[in-house]
C-alpha positions as CSV (number, residue, x, y, z in Angstrom):
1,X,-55.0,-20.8,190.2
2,X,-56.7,-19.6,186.9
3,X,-58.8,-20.5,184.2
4,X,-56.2,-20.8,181.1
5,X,-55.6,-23.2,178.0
6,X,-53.8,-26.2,178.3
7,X,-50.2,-26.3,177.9
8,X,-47.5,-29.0,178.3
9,X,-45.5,-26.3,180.4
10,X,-47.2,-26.9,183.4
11,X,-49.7,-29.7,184.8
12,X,-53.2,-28.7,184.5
13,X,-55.2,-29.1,188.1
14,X,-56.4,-32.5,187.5
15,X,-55.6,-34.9,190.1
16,X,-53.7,-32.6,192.0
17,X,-54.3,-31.8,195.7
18,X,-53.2,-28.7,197.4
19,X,-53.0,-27.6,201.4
20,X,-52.7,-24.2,203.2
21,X,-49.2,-23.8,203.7
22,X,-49.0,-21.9,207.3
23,X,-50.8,-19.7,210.1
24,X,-54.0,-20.9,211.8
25,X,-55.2,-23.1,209.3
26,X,-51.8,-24.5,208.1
27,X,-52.2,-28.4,206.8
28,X,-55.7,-28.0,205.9
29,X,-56.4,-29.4,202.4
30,X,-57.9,-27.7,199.6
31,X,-60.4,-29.0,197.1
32,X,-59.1,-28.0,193.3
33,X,-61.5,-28.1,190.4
34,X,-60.8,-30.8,187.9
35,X,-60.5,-30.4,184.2
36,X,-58.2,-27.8,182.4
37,X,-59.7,-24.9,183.8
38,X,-57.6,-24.1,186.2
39,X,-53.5,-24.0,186.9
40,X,-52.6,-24.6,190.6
41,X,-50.0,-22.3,192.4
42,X,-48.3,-25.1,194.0
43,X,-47.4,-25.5,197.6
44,X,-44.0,-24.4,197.6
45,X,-44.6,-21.5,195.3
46,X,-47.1,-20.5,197.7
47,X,-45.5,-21.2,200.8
48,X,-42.5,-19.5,199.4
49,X,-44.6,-16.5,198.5
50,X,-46.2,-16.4,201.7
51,X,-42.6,-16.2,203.7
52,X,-41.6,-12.9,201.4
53,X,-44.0,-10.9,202.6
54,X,-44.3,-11.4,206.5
55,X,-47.1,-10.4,208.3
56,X,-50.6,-9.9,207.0
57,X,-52.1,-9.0,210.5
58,X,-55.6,-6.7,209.4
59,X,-54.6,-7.1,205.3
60,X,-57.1,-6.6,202.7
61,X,-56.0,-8.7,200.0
62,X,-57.8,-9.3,196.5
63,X,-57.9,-12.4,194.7
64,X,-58.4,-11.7,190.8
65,X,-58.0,-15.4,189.3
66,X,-59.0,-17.1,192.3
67,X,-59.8,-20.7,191.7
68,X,-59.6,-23.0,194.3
69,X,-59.0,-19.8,196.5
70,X,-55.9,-21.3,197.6
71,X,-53.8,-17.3,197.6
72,X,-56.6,-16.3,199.6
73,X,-57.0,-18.3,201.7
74,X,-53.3,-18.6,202.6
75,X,-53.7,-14.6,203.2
76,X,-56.3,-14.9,205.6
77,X,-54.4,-18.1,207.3
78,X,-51.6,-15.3,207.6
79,X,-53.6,-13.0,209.8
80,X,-55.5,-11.3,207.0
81,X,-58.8,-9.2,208.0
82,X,-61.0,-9.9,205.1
83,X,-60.4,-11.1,201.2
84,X,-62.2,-10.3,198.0
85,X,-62.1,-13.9,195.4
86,X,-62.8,-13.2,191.6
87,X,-63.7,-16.1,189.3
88,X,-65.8,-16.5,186.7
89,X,-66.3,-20.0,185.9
90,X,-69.4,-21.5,186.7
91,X,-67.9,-24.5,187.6
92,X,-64.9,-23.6,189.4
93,X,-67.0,-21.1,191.8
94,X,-68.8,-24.5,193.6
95,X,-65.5,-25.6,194.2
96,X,-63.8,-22.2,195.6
97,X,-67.5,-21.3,197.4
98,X,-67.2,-25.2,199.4
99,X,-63.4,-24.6,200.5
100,X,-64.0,-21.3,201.5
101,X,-67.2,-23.0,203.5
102,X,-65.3,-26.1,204.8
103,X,-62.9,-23.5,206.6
104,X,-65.2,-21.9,208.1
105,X,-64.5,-18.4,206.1
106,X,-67.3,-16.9,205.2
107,X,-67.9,-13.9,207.5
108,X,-64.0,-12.7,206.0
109,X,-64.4,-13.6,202.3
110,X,-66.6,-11.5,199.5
111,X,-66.5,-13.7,196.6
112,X,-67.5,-12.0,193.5
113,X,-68.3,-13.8,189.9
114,X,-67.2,-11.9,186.9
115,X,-64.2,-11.2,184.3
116,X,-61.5,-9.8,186.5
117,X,-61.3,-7.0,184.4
118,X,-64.6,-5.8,184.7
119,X,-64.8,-6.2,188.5
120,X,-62.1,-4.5,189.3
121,X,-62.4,-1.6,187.2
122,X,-66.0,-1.2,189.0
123,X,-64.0,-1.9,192.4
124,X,-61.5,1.0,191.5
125,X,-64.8,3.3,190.5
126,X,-66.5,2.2,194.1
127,X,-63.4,3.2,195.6
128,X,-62.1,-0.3,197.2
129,X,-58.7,-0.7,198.4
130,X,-56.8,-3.2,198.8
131,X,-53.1,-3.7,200.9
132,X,-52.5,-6.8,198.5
133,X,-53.5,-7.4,195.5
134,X,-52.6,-11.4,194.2
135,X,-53.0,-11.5,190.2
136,X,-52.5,-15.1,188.3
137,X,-53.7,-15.0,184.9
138,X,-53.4,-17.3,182.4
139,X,-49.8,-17.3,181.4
140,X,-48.7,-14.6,178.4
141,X,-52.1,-12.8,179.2
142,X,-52.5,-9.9,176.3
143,X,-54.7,-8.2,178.7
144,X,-52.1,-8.0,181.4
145,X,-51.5,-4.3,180.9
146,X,-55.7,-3.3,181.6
147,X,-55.5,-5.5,184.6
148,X,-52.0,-3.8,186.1
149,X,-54.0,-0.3,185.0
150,X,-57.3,-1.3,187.3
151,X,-54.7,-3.1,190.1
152,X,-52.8,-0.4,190.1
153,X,-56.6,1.8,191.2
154,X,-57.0,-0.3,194.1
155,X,-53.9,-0.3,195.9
156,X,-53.3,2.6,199.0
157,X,-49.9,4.2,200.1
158,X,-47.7,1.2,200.7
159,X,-50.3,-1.4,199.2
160,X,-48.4,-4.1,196.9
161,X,-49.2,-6.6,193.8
162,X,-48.2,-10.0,193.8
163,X,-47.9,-11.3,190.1
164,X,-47.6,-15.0,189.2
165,X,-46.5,-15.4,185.3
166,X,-44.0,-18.1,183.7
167,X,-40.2,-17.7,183.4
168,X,-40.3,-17.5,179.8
169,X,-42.7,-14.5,180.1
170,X,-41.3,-11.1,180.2
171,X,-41.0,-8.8,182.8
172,X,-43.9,-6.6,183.2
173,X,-43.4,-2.7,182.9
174,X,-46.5,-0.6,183.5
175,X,-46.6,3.2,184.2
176,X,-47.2,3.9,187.8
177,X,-45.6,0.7,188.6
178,X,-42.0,-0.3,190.4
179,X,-40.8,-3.9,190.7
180,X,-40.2,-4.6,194.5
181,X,-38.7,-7.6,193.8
182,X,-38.5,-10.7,191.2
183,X,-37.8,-14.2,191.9
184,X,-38.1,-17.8,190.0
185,X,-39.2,-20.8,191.3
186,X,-38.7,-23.6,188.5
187,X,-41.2,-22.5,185.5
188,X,-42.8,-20.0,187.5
189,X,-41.7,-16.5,187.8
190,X,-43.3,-14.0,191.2
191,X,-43.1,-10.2,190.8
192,X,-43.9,-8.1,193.5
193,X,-45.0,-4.6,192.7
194,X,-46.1,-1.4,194.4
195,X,-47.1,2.6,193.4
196,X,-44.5,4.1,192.2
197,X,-43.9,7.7,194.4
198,X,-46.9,10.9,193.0
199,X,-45.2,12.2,190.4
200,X,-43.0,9.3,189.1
201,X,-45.5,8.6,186.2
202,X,-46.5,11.3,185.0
């Protein structure tokens, strides 16, 4: 869920209600900011999402358009160790900061204000990693590319990116990068990316 501008391709977060999906916390609901700030990842996506990549047990996930914190959450649901939430509206924060509290997350969760490419450019330069990395920006983002370049920084040996764009957006290609794997779900299209093997991109 991201901050974006609306667009009659997708309902805007207004109104709409969303629940963790599965694991210790599945059929809890989730608060979601109201106004057109944010674009909910919905249920099924998620859940769907959620069933492709298995086990999370000890994961260090990262959340760069975090919103309601629904991806996060889910993750540490899932058996994830500890998760890192970026958002930068003011707004949106209270909301993400009360569902976080309401589930009783705060000793796992680092939530960090901030453009998401700023913070995790200075995550890469501190040295963070990160086994999943879950990247929603506003749909036909022209600062994709920076974004895959700081992602890309923060994942380990076997560490992955999920990527949430629309359908109608194309297929990202970014040096250092392999596509694991690329579904559709309605408007929304889910790429799953990891490191390419040392040497591949140069």
């Amino acid at each position: 869920m991201v901050p974006f501008h609306a667009s009659p391709e997708r309902p805007e977060g207004k109104g709409h209600s969303l629940r963790v999906t599965g694991g210790q916390l599945g059929g809890r609901k989730l608060r979601v900011p109201k106004g057109d700030r944010v674009r909910p990842t919905s249920d099924r996506v998620r859940e769907a999402v959620f069933a492709r990549i298995g086990d999370l047990s000890g994961a260090r996930v990262l959340d760069a358009f975090a919103g309601s914190g629904a991806l996060a959450i889910e993750a540490l649901s899932r058996g994830a160790r500890e998760a890192v939430l970026v958002e930068r509206a003011q707004a949106v924060l209270a909301v993400l900061r009360d569902n976080v509290a309401q589930l009783a997350l705060e000793s796992s969760t680092r939530i960090v204000r901030g453009d998401a490419r700023r913070v995790l450019e200075r995550l890469a330069k501190a040295g963070e990693r990160f086994d999943w990395i879950f990247l929603d920006p506003p749909y036909g983002a022209d600062f994709l590319p920076e974004i895959l370049t700081h992602a890309r920084a923060l994942l380990p040996e076997g560490g992955r990116i999920v990527l949430e764009a629309s359908k109608r957006d194309p297929l990202p290609s970014h040096p250092g990068l392999a596509i694991l794997d690329d579904r559709q779900y309605g408007d929304t299209r889910i790429t799953r990316l990891g490191r390419e093997p040392a040497g591949a991109d140069q």
